[in-house]
LUMVEXVO-862448 format. One line per 4 residues: number of its first residue (from 1); their letters; for each residue y, x, z of C-alpha. Coordinates in nm, 3 decimals. Example, Ala and Ser with C-alpha at 12.3 -4.5 7.8 and 13.67 -1.06 7.14 Angstrom:
<pts>
1) as) -0.450:1.230:0.780  -0.106:1.367:0.714
</pts>
This chain:
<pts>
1) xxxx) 9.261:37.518:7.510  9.612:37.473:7.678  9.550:37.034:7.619  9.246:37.051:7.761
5) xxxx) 9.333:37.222:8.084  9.637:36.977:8.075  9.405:36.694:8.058  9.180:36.831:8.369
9) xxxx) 9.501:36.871:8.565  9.614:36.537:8.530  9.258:36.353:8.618  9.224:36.618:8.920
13) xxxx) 8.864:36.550:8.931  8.844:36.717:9.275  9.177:36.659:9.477  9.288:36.894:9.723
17) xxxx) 9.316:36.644:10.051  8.947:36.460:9.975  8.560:36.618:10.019  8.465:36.891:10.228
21) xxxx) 8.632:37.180:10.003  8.970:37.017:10.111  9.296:37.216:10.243  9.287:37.271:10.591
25) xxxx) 9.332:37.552:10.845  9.058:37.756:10.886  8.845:37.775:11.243  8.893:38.089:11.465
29) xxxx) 8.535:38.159:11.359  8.592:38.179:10.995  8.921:38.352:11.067  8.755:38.650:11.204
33) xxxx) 8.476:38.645:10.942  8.770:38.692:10.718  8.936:38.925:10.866  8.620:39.152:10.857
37) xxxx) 8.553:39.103:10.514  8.872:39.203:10.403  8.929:39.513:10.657  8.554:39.619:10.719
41) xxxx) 8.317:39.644:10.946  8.465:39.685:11.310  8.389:39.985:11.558  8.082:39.783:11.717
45) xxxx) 7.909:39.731:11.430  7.543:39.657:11.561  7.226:39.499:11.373  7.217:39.147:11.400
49) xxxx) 6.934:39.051:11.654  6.826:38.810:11.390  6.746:39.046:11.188  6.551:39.254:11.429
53) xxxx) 6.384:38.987:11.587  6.284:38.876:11.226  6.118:39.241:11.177  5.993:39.258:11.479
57) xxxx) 5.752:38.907:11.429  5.719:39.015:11.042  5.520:39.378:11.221  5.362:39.128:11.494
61) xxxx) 5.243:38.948:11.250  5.131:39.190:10.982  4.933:39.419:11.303  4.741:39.120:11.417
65) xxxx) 4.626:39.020:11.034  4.507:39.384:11.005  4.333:39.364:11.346  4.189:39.066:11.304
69) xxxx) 4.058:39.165:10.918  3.936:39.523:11.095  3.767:39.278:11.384  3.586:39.042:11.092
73) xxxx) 3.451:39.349:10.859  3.322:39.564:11.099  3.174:39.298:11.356  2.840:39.403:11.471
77) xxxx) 2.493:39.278:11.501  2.602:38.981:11.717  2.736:38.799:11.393  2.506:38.533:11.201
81) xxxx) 2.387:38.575:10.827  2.593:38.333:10.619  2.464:38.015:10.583  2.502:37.960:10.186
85) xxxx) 2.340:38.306:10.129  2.204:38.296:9.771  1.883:38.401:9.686  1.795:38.610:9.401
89) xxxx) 1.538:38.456:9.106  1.194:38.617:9.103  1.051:38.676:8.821  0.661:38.644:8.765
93) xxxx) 0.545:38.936:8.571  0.190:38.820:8.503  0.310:38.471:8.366  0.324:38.417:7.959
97) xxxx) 0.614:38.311:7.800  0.631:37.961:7.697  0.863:37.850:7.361  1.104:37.586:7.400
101) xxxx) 0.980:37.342:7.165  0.651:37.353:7.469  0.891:37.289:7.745  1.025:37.002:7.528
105) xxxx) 0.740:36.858:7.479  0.612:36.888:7.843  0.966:36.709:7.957  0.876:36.458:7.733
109) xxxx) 0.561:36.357:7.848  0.693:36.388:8.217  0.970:36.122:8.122  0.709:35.896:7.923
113) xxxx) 0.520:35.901:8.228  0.774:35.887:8.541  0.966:35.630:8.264  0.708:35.311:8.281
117) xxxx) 0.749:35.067:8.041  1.144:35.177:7.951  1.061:35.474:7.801  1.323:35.679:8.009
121) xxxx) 1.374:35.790:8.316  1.352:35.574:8.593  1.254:35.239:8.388  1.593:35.253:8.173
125) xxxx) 1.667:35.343:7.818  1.486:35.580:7.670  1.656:35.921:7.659  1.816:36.105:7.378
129) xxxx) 1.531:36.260:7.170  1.282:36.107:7.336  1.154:35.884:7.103  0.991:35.791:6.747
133) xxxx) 1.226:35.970:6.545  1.308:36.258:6.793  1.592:36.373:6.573  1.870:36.419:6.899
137) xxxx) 1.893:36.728:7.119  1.558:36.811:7.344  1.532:36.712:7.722  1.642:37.035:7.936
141) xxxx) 1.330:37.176:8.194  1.335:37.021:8.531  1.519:37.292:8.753  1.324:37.466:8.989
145) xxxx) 1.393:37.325:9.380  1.586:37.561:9.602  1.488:37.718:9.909  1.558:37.564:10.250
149) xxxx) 1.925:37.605:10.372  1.965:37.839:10.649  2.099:37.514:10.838  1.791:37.353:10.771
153) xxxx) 1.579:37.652:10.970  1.515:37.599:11.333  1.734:37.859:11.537  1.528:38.107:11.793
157) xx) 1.668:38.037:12.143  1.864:38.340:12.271
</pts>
């Protein structure tokens, strides 16, 4: 252990008159900082006013997030519906229940005939299971269209 300190001491990988860490007198600033470290706190001892005027934004700024949260929830009747409001499914009670293999075969014939001569939709390739063999996975049901967007509504003049 005693060579290898030996060996850092004579490379001196950090010299004492080069780099910032080098010997020099210290300001009159960091004299007095050291001076109260190592004799304490003086009689005037006050809170910095960093540190107040840190808490005092860090309140500021936590009051008007509350307000403003308080001002959102409980806003009254002046305040528009959302636009992307989703809409619950209905269900029809009076319609039967159709299997799957009959919704297959009704997207089938939909494709066959929206296909044209291509077999698929749109004129292209003929989709998977729609075909001769029909061995691959069945065509999902078309979805059902949505509602109009509350956007898309005319607004009543106020």
């Amino acid at each position: 252990m005693t060579d290898e300190l030996e060996l850092l001491r004579q490379a001196d990988p950090a010299p004492a008159g080069e780099g910032p860490w080098r010997d020099r007198p210290l300001t009159a600033r960091a004299t007095a900082r050291l001076e109260e470290l190592t004799t304490g706190p003086g009689p005037a001892a006050r809170p910095r006013p960093v540190r107040r005027r840190r808490l005092v934004l860090g309140l500021t700024a936590a009051s008007l997030a509350a307000v403003a949260a308080l001002a959102l929830t409980f806003s009254g009747a002046g305040s528009s519906p959302a636009v992307a409001a989703p809409a619950a499914l209905t269900l029809h009670t009076g319609a039967p229940s159709v299997s799957l293999d009959t919704l297959a075969r009704r997207a089938q014939a939909a494709a066959r005939t929206a296909g044209g001569a291509g077999g698929g939709p749109g004129g292209g390739p003929p989709a998977p299971g729609a075909g001769a063999g029909g061995g691959g996975p069945a065509a999902p049901p078309p979805r059902p269209r949505a509602p109009p967007r509350a956007a898309d509504r005319p607004r009543p003049n106020r």
